[in-house]
C-alpha positions in Angstrom: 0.0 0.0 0.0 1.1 3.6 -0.8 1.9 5.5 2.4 -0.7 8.3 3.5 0.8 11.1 3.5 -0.7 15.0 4.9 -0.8 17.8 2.6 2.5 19.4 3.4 4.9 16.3 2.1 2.4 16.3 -1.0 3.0 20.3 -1.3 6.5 20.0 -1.3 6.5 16.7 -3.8 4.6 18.6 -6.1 6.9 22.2 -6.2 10.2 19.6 -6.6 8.3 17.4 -9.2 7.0 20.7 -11.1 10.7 22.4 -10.5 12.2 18.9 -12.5 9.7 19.0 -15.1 10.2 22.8 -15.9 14.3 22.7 -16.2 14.1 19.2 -18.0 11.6 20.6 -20.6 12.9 24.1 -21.1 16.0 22.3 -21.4 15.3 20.2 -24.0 13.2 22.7 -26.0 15.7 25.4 -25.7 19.5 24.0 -24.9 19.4 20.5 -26.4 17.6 21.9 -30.0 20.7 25.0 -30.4 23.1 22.5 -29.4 21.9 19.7 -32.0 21.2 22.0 -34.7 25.1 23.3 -34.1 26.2 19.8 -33.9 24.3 18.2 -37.1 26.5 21.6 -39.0 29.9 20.4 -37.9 32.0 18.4 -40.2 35.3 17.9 -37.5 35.4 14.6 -36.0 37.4 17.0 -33.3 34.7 19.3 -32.5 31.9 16.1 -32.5 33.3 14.2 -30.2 33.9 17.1 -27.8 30.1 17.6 -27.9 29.3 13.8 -27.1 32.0 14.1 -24.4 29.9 17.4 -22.8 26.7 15.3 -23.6 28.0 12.8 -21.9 29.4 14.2 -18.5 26.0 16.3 -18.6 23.3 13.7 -18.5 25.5 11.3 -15.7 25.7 14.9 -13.8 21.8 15.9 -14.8 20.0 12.9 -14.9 22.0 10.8 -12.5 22.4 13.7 -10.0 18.6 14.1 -9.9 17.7 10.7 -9.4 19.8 10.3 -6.3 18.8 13.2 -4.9 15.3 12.2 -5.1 15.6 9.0 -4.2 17.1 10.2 -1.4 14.3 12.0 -0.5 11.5 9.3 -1.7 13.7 6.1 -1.4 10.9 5.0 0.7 8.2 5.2 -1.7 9.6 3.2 -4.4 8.7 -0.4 -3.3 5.4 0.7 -2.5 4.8 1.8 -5.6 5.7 -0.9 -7.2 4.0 -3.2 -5.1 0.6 -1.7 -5.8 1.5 -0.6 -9.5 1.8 -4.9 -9.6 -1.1 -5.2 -7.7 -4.2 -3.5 -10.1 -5.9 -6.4 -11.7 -5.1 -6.1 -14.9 -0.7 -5.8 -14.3 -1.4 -8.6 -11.9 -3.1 -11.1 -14.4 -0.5 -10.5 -17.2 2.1 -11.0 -14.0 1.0 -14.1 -13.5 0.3 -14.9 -17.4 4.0 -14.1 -18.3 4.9 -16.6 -15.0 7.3 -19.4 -15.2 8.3 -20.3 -18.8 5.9 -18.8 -21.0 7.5 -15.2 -19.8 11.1 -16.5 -20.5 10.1 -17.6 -23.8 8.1 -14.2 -24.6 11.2 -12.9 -23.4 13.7 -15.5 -25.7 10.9 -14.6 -28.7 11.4 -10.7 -28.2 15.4 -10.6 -28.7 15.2 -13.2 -31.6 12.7 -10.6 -33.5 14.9 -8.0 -32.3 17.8 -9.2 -34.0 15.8 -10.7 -37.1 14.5 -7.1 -37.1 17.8 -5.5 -37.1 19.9 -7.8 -39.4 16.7 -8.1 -42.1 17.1 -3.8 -41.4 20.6 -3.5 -42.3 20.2 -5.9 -45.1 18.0 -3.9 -46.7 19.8 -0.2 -45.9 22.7 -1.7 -47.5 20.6 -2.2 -50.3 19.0 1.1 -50.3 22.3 3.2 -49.1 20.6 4.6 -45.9 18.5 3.4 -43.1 15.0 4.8 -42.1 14.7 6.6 -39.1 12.1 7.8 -36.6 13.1 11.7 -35.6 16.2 13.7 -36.5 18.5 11.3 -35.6 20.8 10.9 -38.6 23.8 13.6 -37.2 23.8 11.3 -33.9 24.7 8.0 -36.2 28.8 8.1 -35.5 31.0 8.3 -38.5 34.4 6.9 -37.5 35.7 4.3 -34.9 36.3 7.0 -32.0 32.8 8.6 -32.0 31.6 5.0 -32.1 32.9 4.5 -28.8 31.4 7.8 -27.3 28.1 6.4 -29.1 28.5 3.6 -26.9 29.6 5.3 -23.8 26.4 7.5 -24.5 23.5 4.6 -24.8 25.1 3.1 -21.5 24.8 6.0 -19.6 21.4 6.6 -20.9 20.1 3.4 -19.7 21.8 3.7 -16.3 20.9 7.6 -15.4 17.6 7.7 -17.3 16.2 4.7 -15.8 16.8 5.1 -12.6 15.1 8.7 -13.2 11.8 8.2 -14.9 11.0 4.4 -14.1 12.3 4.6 -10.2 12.5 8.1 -8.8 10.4 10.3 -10.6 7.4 8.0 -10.9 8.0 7.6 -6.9 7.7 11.8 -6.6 4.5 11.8 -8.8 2.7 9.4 -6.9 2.7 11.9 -3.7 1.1 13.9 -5.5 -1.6 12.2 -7.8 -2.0 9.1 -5.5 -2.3 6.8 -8.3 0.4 4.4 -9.5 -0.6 4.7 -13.3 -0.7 8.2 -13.5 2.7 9.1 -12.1 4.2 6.0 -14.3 2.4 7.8 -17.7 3.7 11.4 -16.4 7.4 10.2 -16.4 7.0 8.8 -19.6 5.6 11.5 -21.1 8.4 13.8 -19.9 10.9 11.4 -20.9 9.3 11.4 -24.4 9.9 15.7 -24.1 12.9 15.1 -23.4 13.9 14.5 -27.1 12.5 17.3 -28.5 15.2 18.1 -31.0 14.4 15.1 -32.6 11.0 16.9 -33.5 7.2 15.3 -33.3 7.9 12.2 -34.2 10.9 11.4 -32.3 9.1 13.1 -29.1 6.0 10.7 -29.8 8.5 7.3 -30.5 10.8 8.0 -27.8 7.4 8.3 -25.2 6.2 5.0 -26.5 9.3 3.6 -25.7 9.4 4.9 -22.3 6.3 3.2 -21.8 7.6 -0.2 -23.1 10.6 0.2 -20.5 8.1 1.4 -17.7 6.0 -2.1 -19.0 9.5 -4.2 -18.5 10.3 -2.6 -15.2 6.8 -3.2 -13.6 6.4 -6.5 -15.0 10.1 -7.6 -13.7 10.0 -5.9 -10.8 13.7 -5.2 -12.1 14.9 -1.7 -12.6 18.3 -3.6 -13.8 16.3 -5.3 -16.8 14.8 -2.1 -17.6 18.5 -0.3 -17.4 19.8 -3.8 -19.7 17.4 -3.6 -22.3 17.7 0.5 -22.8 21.3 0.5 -23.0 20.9 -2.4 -25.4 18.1 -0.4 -27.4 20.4 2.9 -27.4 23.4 0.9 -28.8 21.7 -1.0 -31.5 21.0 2.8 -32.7 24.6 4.2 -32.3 26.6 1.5 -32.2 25.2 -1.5 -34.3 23.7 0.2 -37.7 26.4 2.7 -37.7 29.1 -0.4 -37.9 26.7 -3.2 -39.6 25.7 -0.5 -42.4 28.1 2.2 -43.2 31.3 0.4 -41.5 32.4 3.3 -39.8 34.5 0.6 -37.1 36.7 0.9 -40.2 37.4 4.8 -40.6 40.1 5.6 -37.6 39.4 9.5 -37.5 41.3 12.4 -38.1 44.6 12.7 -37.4 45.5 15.5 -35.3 49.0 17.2 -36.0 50.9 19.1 -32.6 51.4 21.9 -34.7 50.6 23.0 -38.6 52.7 21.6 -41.4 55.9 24.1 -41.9 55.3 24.4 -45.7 58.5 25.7 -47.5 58.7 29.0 -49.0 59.2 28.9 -52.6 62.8 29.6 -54.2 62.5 33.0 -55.6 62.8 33.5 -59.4 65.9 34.2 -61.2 66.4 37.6 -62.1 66.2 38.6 -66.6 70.2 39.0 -67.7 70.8 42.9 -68.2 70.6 44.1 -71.9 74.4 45.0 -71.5 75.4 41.7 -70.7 73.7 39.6 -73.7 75.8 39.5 -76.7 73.5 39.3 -79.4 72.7 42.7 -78.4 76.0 44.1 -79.9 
């Protein structure tokens, strides 16, 4: 059962719940679209990577610094929720539906259409020279073998940070406030879906739905690690799979960065024309 709680815990859930909404969304509607838009322009692996490296340090300090600090100050109410998110009838029949083996072989029958999905995908991009995508995402796809591993550095954290934000600790702030498991689960989702708002409508509307299939995994489970397993996995199927599978870009090593410019020789100056008084077929 969720713990009763009076109005002044609720008052104070709600300002810090509405204070984390605000910054994430003005962030990504403002911040995140200059700085993509400025990233999808630059053509220096240099200046790429050192934006996936501030991306990087930013959402482990954003993301994971939030989530500890609320869990700090809602640990509590995270098992609870759980509990009685698990406990409405219709989670707790497909609980018990997905019991035993039927839910590990649901679960062996996802990943194998996964990866039939994904290798009949990069079959047929090789085919057509370019994958489809859902959103902006085509700047993010890395282009040599040292952005592929901050592509990979950047789908771990995002499972790690993100999931522990909107599937354990902001969920567990909402649901002081509204009282009801499903709403608070559906609000994090929907601001995790804002949060990729430089990938436009659609990629605001397909990230969402996949925050609802992670908040399905993680409630179903009971396992915020499975949740955290299959986003990172998702993430680097995106940056880290089709980039290599399709455009081979494990392949390109990068630019090579020189200390200090080339010294390119002057050139030799140019003889100087004989004087009239010196050529004899003058005289």
């Amino acid at each position: 059962m969720l713990p009763e709680l009076g109005w002044m815990p609720r008052l104070a859930a709600a300002l810090l719940a509405l204070g984390l909404i605000v910054l994430f969304t003005v962030r990504a509607l403002r911040k995140d679209r200059r700085e993509y838009a400025r990233f999808r322009r630059y053509r220096s692996t240099a200046r790429r990577q050192a934006m996936m490296r501030r991306w990087l340090v930013e959402s482990a300090v954003l993301f994971g610094g939030s989530a500890v600090l609320v869990l700090l100050l809602v640990g509590p109410v995270v098992g609870p929720l759980l509990a009685a998110t698990q406990a409405l009838p219709p989670v707790a029949w497909l609980r018990d539906a997905l019991a035993g083996g039927l839910g590990i072989g649901l679960l062996i029958g996802a990943l194998l259409g996964v990866a039939l999905l994904t290798l009949v995908g990069v079959r047929s991009a090789r085919r057509e020279g370019g994958i489809i995508m859902v959103g902006d995402i085509a700047a993010l796809l890395p282009r040599n073998r040292p952005e592929l591993g901050w592509g990979a550095a950047l789908s771990v954290n995002a499972g790690v940070v993100e999931e522990a934000l909107f599937r354990l600790a902001l969920p567990a702030l909402l649901v002081i406030v509204t009282g009801e498991p499903l709403s608070a689960f559906l609000l994090a989702a929907l601001v995790f879906g804002a949060l990729h708002a430089y990938q436009g409508w659609a990629g605001v509307l397909a990230t969402g739905i996949v925050g609802l299939l992670f908040t399905a995994i993680y409630v179903l489970s009971g396992s915020i690690g499975l949740a955290m397993l299959v986003h990172a996995l998702f993430d680097l199927r995106t940056l880290v799979v089709i980039p290599a599978a399709v455009y081979r870009v494990h392949e390109v090593p990068g630019t090579v960065l020189f200390p200090k410019p080339l010294a390119v020789p002057a050139p030799a100056p140019a003889p100087a024309p004989p004087h009239p008084s010196s050529d004899p077929s003058s005289r």
